[in-house]
LOLO-137393 format. One record per residue: chain; x, y, z of N, C-alpha, C in turn. Coordinates in steps of 0.02 Angstrom, whole numbers, padded with zeros to 5 digits, always signed. Layout:
N
ATOM   cadena      n_x      n_y      n_z     ca_x     ca_y     ca_z      c_x      c_y      c_z
ATOM        A        X        Y        Z        X        Y        Z        X        Y        Z
...
//
This chain:
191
ATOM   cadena      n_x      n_y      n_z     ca_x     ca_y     ca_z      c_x      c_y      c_z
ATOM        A   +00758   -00906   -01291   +00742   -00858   -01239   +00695   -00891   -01188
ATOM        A   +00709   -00897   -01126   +00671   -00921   -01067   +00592   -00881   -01062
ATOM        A   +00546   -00913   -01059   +00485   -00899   -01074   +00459   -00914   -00976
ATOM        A   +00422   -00846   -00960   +00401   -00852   -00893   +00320   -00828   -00898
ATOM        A   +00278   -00882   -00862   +00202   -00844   -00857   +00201   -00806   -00789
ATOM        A   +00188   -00759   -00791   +00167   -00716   -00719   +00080   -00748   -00689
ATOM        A   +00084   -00815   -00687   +00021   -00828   -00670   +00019   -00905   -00636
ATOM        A   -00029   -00909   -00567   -00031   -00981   -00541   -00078   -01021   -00550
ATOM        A   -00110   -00976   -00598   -00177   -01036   -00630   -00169   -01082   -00643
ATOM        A   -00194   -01145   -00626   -00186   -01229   -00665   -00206   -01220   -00732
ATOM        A   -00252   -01182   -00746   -00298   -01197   -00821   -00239   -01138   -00862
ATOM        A   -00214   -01100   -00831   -00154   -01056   -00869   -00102   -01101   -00890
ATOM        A   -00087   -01140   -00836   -00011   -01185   -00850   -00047   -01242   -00890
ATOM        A   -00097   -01274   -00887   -00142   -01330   -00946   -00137   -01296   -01009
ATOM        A   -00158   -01249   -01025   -00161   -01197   -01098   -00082   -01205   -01120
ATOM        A   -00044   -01178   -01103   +00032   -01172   -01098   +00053   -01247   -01102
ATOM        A   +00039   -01284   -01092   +00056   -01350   -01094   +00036   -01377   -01165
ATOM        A   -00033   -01379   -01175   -00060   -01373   -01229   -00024   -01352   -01284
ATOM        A   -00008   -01297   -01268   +00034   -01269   -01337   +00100   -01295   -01335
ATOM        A   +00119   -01322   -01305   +00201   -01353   -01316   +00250   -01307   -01284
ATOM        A   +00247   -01284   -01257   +00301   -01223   -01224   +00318   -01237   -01158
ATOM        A   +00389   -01223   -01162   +00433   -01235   -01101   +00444   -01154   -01077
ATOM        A   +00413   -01156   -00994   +00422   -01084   -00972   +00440   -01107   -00882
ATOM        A   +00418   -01052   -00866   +00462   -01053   -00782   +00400   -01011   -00758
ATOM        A   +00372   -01000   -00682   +00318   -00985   -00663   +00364   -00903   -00625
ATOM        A   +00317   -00862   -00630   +00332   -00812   -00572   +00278   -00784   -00548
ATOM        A   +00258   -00792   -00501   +00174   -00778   -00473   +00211   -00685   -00462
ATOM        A   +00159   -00656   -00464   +00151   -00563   -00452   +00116   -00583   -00376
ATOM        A   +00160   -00544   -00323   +00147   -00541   -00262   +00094   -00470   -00233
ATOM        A   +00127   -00445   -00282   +00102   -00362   -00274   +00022   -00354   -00271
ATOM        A   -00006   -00293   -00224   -00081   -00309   -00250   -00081   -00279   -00301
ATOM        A   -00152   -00291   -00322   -00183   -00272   -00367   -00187   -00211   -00382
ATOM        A   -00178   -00182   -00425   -00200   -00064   -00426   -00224   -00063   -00492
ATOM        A   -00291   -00057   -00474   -00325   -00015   -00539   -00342   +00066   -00536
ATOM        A   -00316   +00079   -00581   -00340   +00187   -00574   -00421   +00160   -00581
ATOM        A   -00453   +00220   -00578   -00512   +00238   -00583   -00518   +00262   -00620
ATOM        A   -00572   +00250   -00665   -00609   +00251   -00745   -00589   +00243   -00805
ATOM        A   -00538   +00169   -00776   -00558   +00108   -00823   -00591   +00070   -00853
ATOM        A   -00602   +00065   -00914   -00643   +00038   -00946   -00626   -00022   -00944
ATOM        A   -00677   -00104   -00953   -00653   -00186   -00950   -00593   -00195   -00971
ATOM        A   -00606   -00193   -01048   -00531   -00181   -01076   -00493   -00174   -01051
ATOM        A   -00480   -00113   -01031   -00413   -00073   -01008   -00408   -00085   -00937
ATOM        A   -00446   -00106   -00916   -00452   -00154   -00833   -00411   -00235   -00832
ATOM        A   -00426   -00270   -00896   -00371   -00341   -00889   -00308   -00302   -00945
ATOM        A   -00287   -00287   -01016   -00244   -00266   -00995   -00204   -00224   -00942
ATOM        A   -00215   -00174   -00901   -00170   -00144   -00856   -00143   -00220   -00803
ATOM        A   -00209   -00248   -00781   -00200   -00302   -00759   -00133   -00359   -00755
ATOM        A   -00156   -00377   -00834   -00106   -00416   -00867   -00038   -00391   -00870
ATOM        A   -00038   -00336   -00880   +00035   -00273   -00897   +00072   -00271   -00818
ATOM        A   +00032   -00272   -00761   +00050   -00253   -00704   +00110   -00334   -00686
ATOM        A   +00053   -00398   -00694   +00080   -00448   -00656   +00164   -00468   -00717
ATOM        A   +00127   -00435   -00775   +00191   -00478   -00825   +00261   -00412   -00793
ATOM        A   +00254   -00344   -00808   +00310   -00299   -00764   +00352   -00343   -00698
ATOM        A   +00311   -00349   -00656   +00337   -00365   -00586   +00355   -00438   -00607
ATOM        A   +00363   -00484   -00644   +00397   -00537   -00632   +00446   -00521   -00694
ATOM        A   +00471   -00479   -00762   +00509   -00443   -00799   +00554   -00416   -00746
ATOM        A   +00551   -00399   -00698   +00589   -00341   -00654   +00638   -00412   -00613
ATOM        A   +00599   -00462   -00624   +00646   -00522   -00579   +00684   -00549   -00632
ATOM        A   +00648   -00571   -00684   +00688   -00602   -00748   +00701   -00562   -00799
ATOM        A   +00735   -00493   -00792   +00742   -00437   -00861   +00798   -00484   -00932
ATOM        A   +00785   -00552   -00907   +00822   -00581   -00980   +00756   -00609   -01015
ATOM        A   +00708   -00614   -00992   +00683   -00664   -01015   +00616   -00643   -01055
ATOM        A   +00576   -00669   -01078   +00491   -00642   -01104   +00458   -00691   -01062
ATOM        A   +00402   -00622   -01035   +00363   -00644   -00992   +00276   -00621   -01013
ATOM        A   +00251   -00658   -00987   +00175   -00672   -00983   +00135   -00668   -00948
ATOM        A   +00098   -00596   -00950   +00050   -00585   -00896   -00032   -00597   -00931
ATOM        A   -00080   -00622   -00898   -00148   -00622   -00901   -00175   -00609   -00853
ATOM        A   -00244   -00573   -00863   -00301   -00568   -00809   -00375   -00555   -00852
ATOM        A   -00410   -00624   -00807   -00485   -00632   -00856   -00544   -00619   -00785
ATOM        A   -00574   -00577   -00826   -00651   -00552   -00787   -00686   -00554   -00840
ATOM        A   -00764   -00560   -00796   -00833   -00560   -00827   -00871   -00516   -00823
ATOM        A   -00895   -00471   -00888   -00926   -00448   -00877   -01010   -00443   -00891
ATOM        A   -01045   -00444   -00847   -01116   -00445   -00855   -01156   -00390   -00834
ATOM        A   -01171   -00382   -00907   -01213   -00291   -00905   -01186   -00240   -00880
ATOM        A   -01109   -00244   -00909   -01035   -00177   -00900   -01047   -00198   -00826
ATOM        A   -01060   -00244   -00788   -01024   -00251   -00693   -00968   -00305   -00714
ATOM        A   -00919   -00283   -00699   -00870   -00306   -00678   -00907   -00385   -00616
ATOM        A   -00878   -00460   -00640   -00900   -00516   -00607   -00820   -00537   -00591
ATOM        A   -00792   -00532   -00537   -00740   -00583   -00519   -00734   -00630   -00495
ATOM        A   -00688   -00649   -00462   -00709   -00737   -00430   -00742   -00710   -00362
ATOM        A   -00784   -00769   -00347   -00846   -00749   -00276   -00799   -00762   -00227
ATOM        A   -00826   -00707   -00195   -00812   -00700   -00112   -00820   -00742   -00062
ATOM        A   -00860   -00801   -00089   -00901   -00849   -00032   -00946   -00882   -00090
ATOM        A   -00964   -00950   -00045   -01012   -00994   -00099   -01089   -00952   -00109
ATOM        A   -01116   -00930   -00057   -01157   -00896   -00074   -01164   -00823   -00120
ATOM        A   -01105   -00792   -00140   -01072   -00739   -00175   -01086   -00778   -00242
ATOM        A   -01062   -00850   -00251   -01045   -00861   -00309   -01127   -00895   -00343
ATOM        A   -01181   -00927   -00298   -01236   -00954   -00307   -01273   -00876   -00334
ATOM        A   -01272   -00834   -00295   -01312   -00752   -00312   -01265   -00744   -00408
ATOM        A   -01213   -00744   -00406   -01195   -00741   -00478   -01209   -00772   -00536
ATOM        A   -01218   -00850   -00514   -01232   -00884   -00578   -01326   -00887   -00581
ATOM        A   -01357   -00864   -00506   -01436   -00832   -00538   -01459   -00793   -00573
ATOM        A   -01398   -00750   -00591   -01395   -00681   -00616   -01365   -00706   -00687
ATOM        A   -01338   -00744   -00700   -01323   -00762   -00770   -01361   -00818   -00808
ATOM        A   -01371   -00873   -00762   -01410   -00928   -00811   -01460   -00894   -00851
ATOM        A   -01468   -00933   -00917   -01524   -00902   -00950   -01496   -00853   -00988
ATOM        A   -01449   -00802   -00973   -01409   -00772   -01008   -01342   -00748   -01041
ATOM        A   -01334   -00710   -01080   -01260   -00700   -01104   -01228   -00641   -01075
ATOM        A   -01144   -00642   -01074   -01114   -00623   -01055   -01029   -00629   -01089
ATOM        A   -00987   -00579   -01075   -00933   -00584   -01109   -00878   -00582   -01063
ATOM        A   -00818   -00633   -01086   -00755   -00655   -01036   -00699   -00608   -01059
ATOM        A   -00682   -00555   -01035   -00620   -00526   -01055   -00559   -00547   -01050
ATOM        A   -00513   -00562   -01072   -00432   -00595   -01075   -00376   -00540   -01092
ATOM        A   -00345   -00496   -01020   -00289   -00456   -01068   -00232   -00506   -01053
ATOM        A   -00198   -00500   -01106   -00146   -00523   -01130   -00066   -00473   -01120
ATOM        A   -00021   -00500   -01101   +00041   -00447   -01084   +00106   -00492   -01118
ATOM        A   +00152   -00488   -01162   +00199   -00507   -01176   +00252   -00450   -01166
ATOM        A   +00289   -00453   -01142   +00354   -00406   -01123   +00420   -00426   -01118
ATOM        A   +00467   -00399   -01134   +00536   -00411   -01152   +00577   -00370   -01133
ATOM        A   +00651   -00354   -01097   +00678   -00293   -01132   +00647   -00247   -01175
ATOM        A   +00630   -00212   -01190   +00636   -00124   -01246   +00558   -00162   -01279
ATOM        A   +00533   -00221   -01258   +00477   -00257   -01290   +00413   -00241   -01240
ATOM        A   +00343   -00221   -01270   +00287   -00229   -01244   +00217   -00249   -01302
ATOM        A   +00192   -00293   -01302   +00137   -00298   -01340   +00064   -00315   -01290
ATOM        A   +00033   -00275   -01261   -00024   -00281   -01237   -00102   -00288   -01276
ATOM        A   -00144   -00341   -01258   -00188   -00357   -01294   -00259   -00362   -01273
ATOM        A   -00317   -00372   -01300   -00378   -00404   -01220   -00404   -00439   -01288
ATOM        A   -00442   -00481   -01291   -00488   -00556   -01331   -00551   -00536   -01286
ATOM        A   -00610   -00554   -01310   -00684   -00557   -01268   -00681   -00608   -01340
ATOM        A   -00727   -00661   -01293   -00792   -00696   -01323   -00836   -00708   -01258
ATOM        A   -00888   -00701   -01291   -00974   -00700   -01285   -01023   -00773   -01270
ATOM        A   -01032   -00782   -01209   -01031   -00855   -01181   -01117   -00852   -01159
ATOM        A   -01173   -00921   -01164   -01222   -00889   -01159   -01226   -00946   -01108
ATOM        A   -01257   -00944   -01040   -01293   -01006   -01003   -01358   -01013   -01022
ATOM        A   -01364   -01096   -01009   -01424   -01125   -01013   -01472   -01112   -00938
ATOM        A   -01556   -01112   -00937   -01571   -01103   -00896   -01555   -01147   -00848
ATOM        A   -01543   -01140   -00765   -01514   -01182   -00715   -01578   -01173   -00669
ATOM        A   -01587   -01224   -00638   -01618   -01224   -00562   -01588   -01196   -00517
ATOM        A   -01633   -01170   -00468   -01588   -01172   -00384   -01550   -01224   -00379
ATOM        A   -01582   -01310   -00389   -01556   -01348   -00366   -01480   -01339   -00411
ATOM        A   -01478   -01352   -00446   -01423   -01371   -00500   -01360   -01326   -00473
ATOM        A   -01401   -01253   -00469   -01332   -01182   -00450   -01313   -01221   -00370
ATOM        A   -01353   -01227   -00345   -01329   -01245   -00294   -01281   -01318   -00275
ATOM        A   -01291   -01363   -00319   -01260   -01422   -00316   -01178   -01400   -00338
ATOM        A   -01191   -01376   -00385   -01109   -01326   -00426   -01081   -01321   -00373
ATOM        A   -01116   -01266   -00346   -01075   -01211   -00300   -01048   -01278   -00250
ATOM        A   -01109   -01327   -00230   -01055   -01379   -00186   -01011   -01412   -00193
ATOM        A   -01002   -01411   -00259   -00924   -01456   -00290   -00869   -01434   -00271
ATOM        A   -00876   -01351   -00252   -00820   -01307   -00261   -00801   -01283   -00318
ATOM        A   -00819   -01314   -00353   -00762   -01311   -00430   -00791   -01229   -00442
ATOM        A   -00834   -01174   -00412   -00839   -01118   -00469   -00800   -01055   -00416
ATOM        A   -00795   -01098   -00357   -00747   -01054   -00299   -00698   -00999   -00336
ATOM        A   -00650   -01026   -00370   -00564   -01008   -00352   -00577   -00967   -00437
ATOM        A   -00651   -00976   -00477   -00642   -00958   -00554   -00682   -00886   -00580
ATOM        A   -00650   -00820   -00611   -00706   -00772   -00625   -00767   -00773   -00658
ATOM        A   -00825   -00773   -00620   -00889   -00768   -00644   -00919   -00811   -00614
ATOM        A   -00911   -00852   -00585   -00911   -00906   -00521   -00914   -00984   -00561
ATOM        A   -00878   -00991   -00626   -00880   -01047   -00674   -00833   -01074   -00697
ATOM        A   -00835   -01144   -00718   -00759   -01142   -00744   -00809   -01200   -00822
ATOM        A   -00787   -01157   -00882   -00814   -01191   -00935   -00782   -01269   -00969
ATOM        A   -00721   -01280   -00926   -00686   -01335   -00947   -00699   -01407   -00891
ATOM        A   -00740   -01403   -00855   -00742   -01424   -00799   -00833   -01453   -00782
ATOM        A   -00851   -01459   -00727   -00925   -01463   -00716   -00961   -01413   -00748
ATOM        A   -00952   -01369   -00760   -00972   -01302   -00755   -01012   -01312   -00828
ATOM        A   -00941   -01353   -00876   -00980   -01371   -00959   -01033   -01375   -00962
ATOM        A   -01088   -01405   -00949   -01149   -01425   -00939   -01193   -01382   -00934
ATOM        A   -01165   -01316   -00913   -01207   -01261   -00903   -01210   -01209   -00932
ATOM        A   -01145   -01219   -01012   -01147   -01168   -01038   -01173   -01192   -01135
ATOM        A   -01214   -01165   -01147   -01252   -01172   -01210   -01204   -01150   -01264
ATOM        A   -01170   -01108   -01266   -01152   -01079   -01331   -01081   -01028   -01306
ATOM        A   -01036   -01015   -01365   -00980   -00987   -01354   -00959   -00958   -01432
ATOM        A   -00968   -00889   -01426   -00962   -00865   -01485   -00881   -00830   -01465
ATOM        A   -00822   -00848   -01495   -00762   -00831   -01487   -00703   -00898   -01474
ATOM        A   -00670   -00856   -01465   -00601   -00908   -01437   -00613   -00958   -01377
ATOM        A   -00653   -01029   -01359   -00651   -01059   -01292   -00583   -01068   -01244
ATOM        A   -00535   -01043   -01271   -00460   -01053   -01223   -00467   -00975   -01181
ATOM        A   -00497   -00916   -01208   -00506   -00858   -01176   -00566   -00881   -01139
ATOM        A   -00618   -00909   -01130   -00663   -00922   -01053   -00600   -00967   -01028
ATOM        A   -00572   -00996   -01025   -00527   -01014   -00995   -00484   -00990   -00968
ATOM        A   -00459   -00929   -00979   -00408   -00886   -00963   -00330   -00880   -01003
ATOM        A   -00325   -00897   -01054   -00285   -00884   -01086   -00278   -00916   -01161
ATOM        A   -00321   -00853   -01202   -00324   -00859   -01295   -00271   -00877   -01326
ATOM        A   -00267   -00938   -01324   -00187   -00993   -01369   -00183   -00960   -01430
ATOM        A   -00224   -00959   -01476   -00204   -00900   -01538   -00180   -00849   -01529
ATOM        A   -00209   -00824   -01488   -00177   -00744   -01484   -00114   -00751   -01454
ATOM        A   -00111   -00769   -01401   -00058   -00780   -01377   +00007   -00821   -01413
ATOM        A   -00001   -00865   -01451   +00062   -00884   -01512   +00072   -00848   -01550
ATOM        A   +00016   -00800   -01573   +00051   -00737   -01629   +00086   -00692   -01584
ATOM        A   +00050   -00679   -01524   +00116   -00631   -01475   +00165   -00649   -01483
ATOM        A   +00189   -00714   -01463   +00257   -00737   -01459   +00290   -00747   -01520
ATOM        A   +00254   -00758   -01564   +00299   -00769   -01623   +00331   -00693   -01649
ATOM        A   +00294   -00633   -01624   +00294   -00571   -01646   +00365   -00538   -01611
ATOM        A   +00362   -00564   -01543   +00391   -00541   -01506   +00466   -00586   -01512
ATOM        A   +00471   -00614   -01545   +00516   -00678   -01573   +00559   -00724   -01512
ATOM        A   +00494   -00718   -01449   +00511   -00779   -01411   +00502   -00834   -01422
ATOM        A   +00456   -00860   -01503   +00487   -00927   -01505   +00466   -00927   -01571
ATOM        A   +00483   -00990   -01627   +00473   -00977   -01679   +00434   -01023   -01691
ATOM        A   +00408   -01029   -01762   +00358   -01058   -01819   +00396   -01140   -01801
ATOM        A   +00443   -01169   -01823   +00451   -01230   -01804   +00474   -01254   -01733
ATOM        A   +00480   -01198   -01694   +00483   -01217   -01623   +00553   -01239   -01611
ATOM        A   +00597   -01238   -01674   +00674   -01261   -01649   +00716   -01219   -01616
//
């Protein structure tokens, strides 16, 4: 069965690579729609559910793969910054402390839906002005939710990771191979 991620993340298609899987890309064009009084959770699954639907509706043969990861710090919703200075005000607000990366997860099929969300619990080390600010000049925390990317420069700044590290990344490889194996888009020996 042709395996599609509804997602244009590099660190999505790296994960996916990682795991050995042959899939096909379909980016979700559509905006974004969240109802109102959603809870995190139920904010990246609907998320995830939305982008994996709209590329299902292009490939109804195939199983598809939706994700969407936000941060949340002290129940606020943290997405990717608006601007370098958006993203320098964010990581002042986190160094020094912890915070949790939500991951919903969407596998869908024909007559198939398994929706999921993963959090682990990520703590920063204390940072300088200088330091947040040198980051933010790399670019590298631009294009990532919470204004970080833990696989990247960003490592250096994070102390501890209680959970899955492929979910701060944006897509939980465990969880996500029991989806698929569940959903019997691919199997145990991969033949």
């Amino acid at each position: 069965m042709e395996l599609i991620l509804a997602s244009q993340s590099p660190r999505r298609h790296e994960i996916m690579e990682f795991m050995g899987l042959t899939y096909q890309t379909e980016v979700c064009t559509e905006p974004e729609q969240i109802p109102d009084g959603l809870s995190i959770s139920e904010t990246v699954m609907h998320l995830a559910s939305q982008k994996a639907a709209y590329a299902l509706r292009l490939h109804p043969d195939a199983c598809v793969i939706g994700a969407d990861t936000i941060v949340d710090l002290d129940g606020e919703i943290i997405g990717k910054p608006k601007s370098p200075d958006d993203a320098v005000h964010t990581l002042k607000r986190m160094q020094g402390r912890s915070h949790i990366v939500y991951t919903g997860l969407a596998v869908l099929k024909e007559g198939y839906s398994d929706v999921r969300y993963v959090t682990t619990k990520v703590r920063f080390r204390p940072m300088s002005d200088t330091e947040i600010r040198w980051y933010v000049s790399t670019g590298d925390p631009l294009d990532k939710a919470g204004s970080y990317g833990a696989q990247g420069l960003g490592s250096v700044f994070v102390e501890s990771i209680e959970g899955n590290y492929f979910n701060v990344i944006g897509l939980p490889a465990p969880v996500l191979y029991e989806m698929l194996l569940k959903a019997r888009a691919i199997r145990e020996n991969r033949t």
